[in-house]
MDTraj code that builds the backbone (N, CA, C; nanometers):
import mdtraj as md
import numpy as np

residues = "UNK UNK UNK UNK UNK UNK UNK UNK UNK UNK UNK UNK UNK UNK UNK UNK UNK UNK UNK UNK UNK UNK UNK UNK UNK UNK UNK UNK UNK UNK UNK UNK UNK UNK UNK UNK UNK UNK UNK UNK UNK UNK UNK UNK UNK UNK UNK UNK UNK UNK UNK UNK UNK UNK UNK UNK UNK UNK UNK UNK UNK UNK UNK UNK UNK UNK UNK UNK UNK UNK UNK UNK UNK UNK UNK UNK UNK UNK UNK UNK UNK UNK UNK UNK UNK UNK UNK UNK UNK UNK UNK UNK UNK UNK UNK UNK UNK UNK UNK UNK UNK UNK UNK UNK UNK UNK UNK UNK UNK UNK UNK UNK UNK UNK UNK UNK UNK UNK UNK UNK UNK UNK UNK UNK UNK UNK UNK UNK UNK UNK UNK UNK UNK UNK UNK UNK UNK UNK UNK UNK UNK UNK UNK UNK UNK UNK UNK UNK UNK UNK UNK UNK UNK UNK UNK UNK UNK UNK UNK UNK UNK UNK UNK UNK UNK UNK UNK UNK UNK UNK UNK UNK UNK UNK UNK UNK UNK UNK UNK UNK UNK UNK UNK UNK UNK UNK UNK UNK UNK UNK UNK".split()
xyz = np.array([
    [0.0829, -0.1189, 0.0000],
    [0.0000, 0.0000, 0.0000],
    [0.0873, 0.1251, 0.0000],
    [0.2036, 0.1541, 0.1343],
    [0.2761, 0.2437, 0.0625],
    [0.4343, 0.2367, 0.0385],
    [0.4178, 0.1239, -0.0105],
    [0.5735, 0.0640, -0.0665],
    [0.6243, 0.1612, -0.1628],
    [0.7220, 0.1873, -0.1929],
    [0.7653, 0.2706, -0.2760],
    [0.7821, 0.3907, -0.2244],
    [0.6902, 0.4786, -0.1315],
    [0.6543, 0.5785, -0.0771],
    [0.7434, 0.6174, 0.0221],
    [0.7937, 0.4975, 0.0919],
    [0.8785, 0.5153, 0.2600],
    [1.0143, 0.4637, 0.2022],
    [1.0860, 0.4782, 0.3318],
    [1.2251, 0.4216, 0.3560],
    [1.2077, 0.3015, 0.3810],
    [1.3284, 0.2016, 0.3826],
    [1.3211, 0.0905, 0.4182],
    [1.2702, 0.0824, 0.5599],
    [1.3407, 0.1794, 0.6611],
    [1.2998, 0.1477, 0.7757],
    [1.1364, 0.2029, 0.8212],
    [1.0831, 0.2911, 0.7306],
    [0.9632, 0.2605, 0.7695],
    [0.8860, 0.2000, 0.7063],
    [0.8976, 0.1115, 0.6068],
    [0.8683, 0.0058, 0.5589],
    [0.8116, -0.0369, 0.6557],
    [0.9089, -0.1164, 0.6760],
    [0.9051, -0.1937, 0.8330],
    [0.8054, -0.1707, 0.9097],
    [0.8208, -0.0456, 0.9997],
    [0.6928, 0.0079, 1.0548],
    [0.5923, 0.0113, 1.0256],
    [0.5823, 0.0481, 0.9231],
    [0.4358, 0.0511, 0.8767],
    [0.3695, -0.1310, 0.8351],
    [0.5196, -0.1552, 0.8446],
    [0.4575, -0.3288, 0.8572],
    [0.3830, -0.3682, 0.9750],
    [0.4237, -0.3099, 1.0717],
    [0.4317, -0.3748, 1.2233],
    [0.2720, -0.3330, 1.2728],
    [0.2930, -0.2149, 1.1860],
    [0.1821, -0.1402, 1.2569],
    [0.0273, -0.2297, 1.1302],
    [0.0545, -0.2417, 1.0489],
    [-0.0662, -0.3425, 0.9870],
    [-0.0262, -0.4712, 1.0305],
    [0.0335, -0.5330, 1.0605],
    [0.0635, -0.6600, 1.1429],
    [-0.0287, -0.6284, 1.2693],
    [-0.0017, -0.5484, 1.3547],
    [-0.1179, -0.5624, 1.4758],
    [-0.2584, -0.5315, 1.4393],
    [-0.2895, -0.4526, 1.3338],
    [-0.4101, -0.4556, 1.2913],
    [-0.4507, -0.6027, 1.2241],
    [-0.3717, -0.6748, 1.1742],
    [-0.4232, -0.7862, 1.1641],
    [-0.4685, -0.8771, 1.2820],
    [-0.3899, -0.8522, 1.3894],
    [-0.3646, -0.9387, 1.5109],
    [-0.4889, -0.9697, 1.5531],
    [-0.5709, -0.8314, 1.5586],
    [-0.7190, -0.8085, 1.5763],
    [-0.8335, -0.9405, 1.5632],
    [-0.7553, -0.8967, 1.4239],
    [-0.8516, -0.9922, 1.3562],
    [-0.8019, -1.1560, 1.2974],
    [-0.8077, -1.2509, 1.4109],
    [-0.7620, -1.3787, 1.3525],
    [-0.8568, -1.4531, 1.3197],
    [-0.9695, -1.4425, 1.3044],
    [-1.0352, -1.4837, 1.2114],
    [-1.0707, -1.4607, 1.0667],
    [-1.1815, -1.5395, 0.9854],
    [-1.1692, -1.5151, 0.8649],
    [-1.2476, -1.3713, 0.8782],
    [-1.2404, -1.2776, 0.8231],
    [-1.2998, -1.1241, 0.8221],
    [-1.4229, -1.1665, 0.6728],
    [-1.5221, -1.0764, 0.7311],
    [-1.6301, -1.1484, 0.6941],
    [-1.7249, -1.0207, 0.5809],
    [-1.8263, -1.0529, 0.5044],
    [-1.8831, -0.9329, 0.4295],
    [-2.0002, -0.8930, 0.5319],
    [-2.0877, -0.7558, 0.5234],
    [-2.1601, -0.7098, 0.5091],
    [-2.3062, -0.8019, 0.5343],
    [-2.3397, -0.9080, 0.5039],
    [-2.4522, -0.9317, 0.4708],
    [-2.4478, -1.0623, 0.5860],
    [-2.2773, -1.1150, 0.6000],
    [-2.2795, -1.2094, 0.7109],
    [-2.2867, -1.1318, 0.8641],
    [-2.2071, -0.9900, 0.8411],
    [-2.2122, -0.8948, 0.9723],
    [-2.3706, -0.8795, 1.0103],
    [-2.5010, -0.8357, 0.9005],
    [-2.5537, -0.8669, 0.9834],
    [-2.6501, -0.9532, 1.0030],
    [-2.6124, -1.0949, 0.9580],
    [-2.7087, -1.2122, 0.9772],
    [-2.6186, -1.2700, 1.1364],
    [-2.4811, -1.2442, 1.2040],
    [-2.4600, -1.2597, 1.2807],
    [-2.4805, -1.1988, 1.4058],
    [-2.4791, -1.0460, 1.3598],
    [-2.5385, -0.9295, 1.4858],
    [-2.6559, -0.8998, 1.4730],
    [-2.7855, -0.9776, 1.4059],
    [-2.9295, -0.9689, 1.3994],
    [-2.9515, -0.8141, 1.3559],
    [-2.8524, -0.7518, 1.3022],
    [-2.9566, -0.6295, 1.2226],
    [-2.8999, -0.5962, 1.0554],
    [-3.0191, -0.5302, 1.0455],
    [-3.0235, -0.5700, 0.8575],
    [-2.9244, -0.4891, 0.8360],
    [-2.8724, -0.5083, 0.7009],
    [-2.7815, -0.4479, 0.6635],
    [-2.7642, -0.3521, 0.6292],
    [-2.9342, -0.2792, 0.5714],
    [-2.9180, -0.1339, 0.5528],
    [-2.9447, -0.0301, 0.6896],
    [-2.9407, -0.1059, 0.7818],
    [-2.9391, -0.0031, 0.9301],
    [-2.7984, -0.0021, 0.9835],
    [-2.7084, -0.1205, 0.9331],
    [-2.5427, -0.1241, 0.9509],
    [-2.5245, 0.0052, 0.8646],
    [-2.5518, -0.0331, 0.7463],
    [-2.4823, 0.0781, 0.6832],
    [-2.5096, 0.2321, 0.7000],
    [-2.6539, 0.2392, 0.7085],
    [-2.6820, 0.3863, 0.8084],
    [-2.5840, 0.4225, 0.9173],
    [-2.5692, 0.3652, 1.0050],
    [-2.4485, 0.3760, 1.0973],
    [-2.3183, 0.4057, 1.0625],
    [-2.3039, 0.3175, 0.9371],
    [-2.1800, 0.3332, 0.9129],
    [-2.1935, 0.4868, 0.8585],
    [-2.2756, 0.5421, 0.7708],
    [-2.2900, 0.6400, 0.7282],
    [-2.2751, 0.7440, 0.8300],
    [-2.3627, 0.7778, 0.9527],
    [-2.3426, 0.8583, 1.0838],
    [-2.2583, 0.8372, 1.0989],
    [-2.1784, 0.7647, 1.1122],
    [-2.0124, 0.8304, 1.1756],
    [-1.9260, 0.6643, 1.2723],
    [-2.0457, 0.5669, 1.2729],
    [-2.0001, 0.4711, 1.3700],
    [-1.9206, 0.4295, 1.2705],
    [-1.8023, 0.3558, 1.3128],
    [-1.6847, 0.2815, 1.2781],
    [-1.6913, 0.1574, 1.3172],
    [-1.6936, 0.0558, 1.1901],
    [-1.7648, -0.0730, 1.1650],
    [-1.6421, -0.1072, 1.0833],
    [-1.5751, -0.2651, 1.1182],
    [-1.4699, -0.3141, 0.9566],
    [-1.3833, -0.2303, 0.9342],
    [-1.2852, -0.2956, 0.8493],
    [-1.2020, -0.2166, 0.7656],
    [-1.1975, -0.2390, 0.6678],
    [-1.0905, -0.1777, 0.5693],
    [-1.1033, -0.1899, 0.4309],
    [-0.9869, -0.2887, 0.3847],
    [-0.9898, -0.4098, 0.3116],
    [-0.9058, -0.5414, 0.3202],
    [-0.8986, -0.5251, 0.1844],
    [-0.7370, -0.4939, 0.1017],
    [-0.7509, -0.5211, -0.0278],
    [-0.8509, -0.4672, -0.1197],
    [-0.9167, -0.3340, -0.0832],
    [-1.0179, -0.2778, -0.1558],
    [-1.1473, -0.3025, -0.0855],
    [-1.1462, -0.4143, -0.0705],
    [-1.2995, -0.3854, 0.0533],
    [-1.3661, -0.4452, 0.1537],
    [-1.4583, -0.3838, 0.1769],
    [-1.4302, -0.2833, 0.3310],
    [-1.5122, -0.5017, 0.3771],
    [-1.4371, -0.5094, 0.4846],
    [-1.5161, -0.6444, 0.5445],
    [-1.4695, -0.5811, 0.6986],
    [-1.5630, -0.7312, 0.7907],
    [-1.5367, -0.6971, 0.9395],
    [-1.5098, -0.8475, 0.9974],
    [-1.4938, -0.8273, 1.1220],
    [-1.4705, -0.9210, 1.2532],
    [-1.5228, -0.9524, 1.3384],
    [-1.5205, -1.0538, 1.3885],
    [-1.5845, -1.0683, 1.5597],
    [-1.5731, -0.9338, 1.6542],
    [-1.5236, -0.8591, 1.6417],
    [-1.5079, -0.7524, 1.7115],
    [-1.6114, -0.6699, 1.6634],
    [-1.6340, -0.6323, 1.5251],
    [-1.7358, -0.5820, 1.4385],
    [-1.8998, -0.6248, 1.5152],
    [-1.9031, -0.7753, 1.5003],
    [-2.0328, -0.8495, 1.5397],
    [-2.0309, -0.7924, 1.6858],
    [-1.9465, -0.8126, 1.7761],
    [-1.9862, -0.7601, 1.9179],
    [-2.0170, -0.6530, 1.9401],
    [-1.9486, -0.5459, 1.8690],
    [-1.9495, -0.3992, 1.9018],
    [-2.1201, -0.3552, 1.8365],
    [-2.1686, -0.4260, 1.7067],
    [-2.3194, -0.4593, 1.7004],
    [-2.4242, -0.4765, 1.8236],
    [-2.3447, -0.5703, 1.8490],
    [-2.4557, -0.6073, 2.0014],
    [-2.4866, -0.5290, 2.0744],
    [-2.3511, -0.5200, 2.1198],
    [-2.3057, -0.3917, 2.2224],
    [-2.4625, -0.2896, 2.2482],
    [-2.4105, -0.2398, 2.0679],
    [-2.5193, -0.1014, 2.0594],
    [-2.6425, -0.1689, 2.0719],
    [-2.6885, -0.2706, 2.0819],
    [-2.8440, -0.3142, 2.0581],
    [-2.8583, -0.3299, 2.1639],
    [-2.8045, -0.3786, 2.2959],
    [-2.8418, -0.3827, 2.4746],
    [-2.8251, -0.2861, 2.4764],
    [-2.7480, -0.1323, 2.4361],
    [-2.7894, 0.0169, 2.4500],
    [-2.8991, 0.0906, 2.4283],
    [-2.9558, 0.0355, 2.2727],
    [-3.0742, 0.0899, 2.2705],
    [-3.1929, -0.0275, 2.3506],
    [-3.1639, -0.1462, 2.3966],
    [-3.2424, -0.2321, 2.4455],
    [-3.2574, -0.1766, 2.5782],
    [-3.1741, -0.1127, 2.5835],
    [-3.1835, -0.0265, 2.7626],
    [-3.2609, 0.1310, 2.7494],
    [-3.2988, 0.1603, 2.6284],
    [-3.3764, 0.2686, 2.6382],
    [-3.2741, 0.3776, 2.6035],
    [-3.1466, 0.3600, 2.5919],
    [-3.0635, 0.5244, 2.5068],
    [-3.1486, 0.5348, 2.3931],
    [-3.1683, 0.6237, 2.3551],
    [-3.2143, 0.6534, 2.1969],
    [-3.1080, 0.6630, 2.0742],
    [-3.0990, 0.6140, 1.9481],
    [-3.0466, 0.5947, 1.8547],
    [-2.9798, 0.6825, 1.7882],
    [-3.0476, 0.8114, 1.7355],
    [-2.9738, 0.9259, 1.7463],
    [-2.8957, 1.0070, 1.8356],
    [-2.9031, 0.9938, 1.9072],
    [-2.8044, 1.0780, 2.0487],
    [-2.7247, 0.9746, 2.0857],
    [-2.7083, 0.7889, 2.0657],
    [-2.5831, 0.7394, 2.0399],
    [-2.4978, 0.7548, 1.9137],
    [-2.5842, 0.7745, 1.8152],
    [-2.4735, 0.8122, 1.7045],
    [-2.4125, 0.9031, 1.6477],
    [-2.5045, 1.0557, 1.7906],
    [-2.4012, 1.1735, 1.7826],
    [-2.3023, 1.1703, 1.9425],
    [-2.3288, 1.0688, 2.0011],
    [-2.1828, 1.0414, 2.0668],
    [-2.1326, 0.9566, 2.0004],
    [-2.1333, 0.8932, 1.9247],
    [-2.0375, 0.8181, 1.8392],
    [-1.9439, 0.8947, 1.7870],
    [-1.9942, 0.9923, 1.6945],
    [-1.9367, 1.0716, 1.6487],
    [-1.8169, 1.1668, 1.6879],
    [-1.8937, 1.2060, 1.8320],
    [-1.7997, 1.2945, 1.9018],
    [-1.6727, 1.2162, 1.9321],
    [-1.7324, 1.0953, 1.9796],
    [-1.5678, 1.0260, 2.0503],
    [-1.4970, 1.0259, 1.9134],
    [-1.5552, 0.9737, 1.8168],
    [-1.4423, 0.9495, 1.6999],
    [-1.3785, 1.0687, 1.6997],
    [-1.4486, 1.1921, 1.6611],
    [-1.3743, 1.2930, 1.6831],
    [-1.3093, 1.3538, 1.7563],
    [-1.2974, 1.3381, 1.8953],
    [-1.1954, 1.3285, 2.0019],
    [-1.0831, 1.2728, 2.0034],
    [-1.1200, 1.0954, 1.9581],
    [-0.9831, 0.9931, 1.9801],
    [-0.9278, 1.0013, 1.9057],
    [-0.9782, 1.0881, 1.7202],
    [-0.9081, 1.0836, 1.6833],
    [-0.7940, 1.2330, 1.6713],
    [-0.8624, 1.2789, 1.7306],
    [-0.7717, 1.3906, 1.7943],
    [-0.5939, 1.3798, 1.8468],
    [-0.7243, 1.2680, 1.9601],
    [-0.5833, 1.2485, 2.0803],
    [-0.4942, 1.1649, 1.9995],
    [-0.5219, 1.0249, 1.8657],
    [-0.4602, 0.9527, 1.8298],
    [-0.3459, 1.0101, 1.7459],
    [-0.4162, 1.1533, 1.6543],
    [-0.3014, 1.2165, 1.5534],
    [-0.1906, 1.2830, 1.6564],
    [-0.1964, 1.3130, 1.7866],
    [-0.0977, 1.3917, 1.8738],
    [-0.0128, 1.2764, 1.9302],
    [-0.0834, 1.1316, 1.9616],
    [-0.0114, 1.0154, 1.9824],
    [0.1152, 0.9685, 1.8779],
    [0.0548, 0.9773, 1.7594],
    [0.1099, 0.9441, 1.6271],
    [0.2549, 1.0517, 1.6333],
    [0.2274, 1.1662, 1.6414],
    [0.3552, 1.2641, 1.6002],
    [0.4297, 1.2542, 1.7153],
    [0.3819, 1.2327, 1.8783],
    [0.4568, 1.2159, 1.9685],
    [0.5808, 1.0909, 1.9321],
    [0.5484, 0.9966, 1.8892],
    [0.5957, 0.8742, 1.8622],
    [0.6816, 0.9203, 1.7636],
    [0.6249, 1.0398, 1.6355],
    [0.7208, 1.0033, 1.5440],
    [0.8153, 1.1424, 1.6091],
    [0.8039, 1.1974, 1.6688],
    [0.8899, 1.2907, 1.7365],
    [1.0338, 1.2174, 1.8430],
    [0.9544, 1.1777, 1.9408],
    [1.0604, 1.1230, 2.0520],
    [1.0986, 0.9769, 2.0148],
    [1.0600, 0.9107, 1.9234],
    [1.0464, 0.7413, 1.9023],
    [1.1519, 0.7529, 1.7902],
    [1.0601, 0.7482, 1.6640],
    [1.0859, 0.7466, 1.5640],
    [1.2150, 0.8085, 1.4539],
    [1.1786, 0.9286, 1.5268],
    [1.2734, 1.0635, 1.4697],
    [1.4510, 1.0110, 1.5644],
    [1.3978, 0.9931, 1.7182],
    [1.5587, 0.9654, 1.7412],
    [1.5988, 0.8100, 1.7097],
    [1.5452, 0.7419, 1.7121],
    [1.6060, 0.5674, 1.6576],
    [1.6202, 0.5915, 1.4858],
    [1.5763, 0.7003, 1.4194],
    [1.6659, 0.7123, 1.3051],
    [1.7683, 0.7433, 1.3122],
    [1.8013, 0.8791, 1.3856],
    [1.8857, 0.9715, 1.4258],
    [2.0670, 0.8777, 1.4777],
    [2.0084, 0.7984, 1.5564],
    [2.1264, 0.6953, 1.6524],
    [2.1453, 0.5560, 1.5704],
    [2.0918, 0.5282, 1.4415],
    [2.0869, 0.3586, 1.3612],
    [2.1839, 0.4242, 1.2449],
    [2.2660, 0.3510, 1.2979],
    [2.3819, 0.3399, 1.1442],
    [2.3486, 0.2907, 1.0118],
    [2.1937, 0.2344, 0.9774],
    [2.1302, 0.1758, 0.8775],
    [1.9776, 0.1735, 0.8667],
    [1.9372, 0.2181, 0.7646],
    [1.7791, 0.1471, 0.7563],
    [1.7467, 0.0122, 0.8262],
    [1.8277, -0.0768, 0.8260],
    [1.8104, -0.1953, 0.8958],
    [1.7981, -0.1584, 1.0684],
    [1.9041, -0.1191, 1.0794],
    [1.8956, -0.1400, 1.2712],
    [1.7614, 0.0187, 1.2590],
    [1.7361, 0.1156, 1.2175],
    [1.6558, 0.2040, 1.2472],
    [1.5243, 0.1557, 1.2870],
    [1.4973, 0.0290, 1.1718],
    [1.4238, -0.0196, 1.1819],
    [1.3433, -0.1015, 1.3153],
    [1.4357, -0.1879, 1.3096],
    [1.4372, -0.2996, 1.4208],
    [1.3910, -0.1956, 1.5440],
    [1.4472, -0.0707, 1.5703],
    [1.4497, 0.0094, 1.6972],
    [1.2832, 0.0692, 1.6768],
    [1.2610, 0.1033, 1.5852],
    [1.0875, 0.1530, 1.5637],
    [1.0292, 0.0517, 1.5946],
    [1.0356, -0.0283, 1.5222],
    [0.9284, -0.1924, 1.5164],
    [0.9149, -0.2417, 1.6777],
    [1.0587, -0.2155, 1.7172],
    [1.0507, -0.2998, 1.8788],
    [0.9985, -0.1917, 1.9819],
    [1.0277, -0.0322, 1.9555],
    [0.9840, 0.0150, 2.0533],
    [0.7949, 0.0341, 2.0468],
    [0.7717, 0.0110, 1.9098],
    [0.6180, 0.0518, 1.8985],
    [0.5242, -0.0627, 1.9198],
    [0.6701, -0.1876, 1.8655],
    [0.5154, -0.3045, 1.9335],
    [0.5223, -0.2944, 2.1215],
    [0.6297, -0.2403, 2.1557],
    [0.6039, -0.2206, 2.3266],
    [0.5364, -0.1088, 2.3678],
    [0.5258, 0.0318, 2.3404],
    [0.4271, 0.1065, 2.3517],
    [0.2849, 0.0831, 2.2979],
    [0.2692, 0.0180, 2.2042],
    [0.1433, 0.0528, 2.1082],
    [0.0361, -0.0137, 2.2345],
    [0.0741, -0.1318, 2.3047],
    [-0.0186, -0.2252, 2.4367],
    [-0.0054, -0.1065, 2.5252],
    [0.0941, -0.0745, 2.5315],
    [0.1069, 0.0142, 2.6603],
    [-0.0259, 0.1905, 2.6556],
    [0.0212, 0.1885, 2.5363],
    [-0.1083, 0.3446, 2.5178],
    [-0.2624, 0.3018, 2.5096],
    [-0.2566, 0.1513, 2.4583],
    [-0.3997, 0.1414, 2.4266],
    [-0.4703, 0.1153, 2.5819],
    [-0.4173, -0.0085, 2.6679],
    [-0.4882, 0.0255, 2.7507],
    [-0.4874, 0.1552, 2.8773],
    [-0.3809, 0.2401, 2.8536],
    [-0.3930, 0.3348, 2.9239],
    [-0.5304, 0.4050, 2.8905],
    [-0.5359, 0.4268, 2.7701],
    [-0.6227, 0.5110, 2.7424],
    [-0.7610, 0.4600, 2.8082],
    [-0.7585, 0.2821, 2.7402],
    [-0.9094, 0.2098, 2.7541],
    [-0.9150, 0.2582, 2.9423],
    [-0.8616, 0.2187, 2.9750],
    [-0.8240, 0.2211, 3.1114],
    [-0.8411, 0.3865, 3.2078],
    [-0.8092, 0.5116, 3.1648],
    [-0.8743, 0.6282, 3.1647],
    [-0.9677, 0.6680, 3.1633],
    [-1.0265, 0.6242, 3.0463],
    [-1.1355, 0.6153, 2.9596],
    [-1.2232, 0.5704, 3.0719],
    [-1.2434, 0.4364, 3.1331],
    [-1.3374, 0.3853, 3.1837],
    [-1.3562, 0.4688, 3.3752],
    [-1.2143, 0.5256, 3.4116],
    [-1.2043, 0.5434, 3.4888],
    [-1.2844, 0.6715, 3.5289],
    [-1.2625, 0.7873, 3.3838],
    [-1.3549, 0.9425, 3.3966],
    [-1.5065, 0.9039, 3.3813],
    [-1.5385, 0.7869, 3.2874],
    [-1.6774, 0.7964, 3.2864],
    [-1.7087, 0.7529, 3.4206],
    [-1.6799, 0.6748, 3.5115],
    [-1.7260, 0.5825, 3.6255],
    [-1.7609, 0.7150, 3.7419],
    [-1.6362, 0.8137, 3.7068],
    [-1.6187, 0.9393, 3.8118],
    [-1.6738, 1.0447, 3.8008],
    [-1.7765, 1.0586, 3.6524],
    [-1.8931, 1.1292, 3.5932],
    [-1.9977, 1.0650, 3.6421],
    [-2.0183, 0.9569, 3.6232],
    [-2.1696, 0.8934, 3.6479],
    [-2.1739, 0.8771, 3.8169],
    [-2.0940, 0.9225, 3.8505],
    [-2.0633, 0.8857, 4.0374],
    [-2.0983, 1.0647, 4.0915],
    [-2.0431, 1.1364, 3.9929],
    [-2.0782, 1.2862, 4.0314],
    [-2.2077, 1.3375, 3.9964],
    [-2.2613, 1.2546, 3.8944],
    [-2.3904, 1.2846, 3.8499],
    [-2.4719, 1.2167, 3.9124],
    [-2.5019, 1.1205, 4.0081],
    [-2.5764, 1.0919, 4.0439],
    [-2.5823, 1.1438, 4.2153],
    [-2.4614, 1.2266, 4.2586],
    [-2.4495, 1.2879, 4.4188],
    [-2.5200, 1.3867, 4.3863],
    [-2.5279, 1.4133, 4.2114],
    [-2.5670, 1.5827, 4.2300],
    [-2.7160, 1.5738, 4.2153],
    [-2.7956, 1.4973, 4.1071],
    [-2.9404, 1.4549, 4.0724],
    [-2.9665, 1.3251, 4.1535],
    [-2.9380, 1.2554, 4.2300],
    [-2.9924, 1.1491, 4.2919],
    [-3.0595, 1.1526, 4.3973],
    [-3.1783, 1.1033, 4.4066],
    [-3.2093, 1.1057, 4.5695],
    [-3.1367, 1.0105, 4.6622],
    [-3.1936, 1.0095, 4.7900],
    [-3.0706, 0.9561, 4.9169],
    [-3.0651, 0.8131, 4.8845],
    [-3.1630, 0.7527, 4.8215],
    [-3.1199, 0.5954, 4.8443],
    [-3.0752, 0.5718, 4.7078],
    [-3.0555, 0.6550, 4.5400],
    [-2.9699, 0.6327, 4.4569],
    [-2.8145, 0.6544, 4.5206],
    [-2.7736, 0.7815, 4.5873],
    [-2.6594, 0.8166, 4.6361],
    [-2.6322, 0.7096, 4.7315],
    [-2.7093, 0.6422, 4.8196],
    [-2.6329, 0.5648, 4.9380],
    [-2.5587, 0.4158, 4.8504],
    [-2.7140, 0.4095, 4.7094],
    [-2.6503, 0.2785, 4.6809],
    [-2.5433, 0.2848, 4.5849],
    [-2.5377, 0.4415, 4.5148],
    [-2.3690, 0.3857, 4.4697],
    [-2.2756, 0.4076, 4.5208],
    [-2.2817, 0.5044, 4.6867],
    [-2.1976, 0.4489, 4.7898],
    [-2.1646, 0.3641, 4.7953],
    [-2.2300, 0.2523, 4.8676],
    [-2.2253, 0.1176, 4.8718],
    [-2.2037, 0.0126, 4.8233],
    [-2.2254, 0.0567, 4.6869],
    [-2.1199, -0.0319, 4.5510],
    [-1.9915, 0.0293, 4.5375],
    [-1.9587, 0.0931, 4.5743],
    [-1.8022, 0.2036, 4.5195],
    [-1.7720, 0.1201, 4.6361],
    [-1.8167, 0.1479, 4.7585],
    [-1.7146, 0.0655, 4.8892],
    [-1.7094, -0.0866, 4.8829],
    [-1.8329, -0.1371, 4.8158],
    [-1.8213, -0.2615, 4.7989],
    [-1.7019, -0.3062, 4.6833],
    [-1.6849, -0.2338, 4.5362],
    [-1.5798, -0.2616, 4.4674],
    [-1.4462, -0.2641, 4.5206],
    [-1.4305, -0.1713, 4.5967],
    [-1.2846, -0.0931, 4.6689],
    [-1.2871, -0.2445, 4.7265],
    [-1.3543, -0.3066, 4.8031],
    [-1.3044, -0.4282, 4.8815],
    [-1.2796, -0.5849, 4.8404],
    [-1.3784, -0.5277, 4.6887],
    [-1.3585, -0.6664, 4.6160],
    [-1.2276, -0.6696, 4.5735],
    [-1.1736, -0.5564, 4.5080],
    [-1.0559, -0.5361, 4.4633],
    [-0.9415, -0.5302, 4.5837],
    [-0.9302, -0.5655, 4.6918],
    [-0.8376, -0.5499, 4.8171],
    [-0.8046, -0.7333, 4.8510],
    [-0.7346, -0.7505, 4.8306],
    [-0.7579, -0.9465, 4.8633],
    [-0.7412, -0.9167, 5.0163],
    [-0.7466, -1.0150, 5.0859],
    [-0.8394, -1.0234, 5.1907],
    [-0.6640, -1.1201, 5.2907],
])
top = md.Topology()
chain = top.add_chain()
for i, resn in enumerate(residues, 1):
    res = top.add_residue(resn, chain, resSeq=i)
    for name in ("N", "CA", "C"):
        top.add_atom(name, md.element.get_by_symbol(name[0]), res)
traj = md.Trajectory(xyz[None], top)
């Protein structure tokens, strides 16, 4: 895809980095019409989605197929709206996060090619060893940022929905997610 385009050593990289996007996906990656005879919704309400902004599959060799990850993240949204969110106001937070993460992801990207990238060229006597030094430091960060983030991520919403409910809750919503927050704190403490 962009052979010709890079150096040898980011060749490489850019190997590593579609190598873990494959990793994703070790199964066979599937069309459109199996996505949704497996996640029970038709295909022209997938593709509406896909249209709003949700991020479904990728594009394999020209086209676009998905994964088990694809089929779950389906579900996902269907116990969301099965819980009463409404459909439009998830797929303009869809939107927003995409447009957030991918915010934070393009400042991730240049950080890497700033302090990572830029000096393991800088210090490699060859496209070869430059290489090896990108490939090895990014397959060890790339685990390391993702679940920080996932891991953040879950931590501000938990500390939103904990502030939002001290501020709109009455006394026995507030006591009981007291009482689950102290109850987690102890599940998580081994004994």
């Amino acid at each position: 895809m962009l052979e010709g385009r890079l150096g040898a050593a980011d060749q490489d990289l850019a190997a590593a980095v579609a190598a873990l996007r494959a990793e994703d996906e070790t199964e066979e990656l599937i069309g459109l019409d199996e996505l949704a005879q497996r996640s029970g919704v038709a295909a022209p309400l997938l593709q509406a989605f896909e249209r709003a902004g949700l991020r479904l599959g990728r594009t394999v060799d020209g086209v676009h197929r998905y994964g088990s990850a694809d089929v779950e993240m389906v579900r996902l949204g269907l116990q969301l709206l099965e819980s009463g969110l409404p459909l439009p106001e998830l797929l303009a937070l869809a939107r927003d996060h995409d447009e957030h993460v991918r915010a934070v992801a393009e400042r991730a990207v240049e950080l890497f090619d700033e302090h990572v990238r830029g000096p393991a060229r800088a210090a490699s006597a060859d496209d070869t060893e430059a290489a090896m030094r990108q490939v090895t430091a990014f397959r060890r960060i790339f685990p390391a940022v993702t679940r920080l983030v996932a891991h953040h991520f879950r931590s501000v919403l938990l500390d939103v929905a904990e502030e939002h409910i001290e501020k709109v809750g009455d006394r026995a919503e507030v006591a009981a997610t007291r009482a689950e927050a102290r109850r987690g704190v102890e599940a998580a403490w081994p004994a």
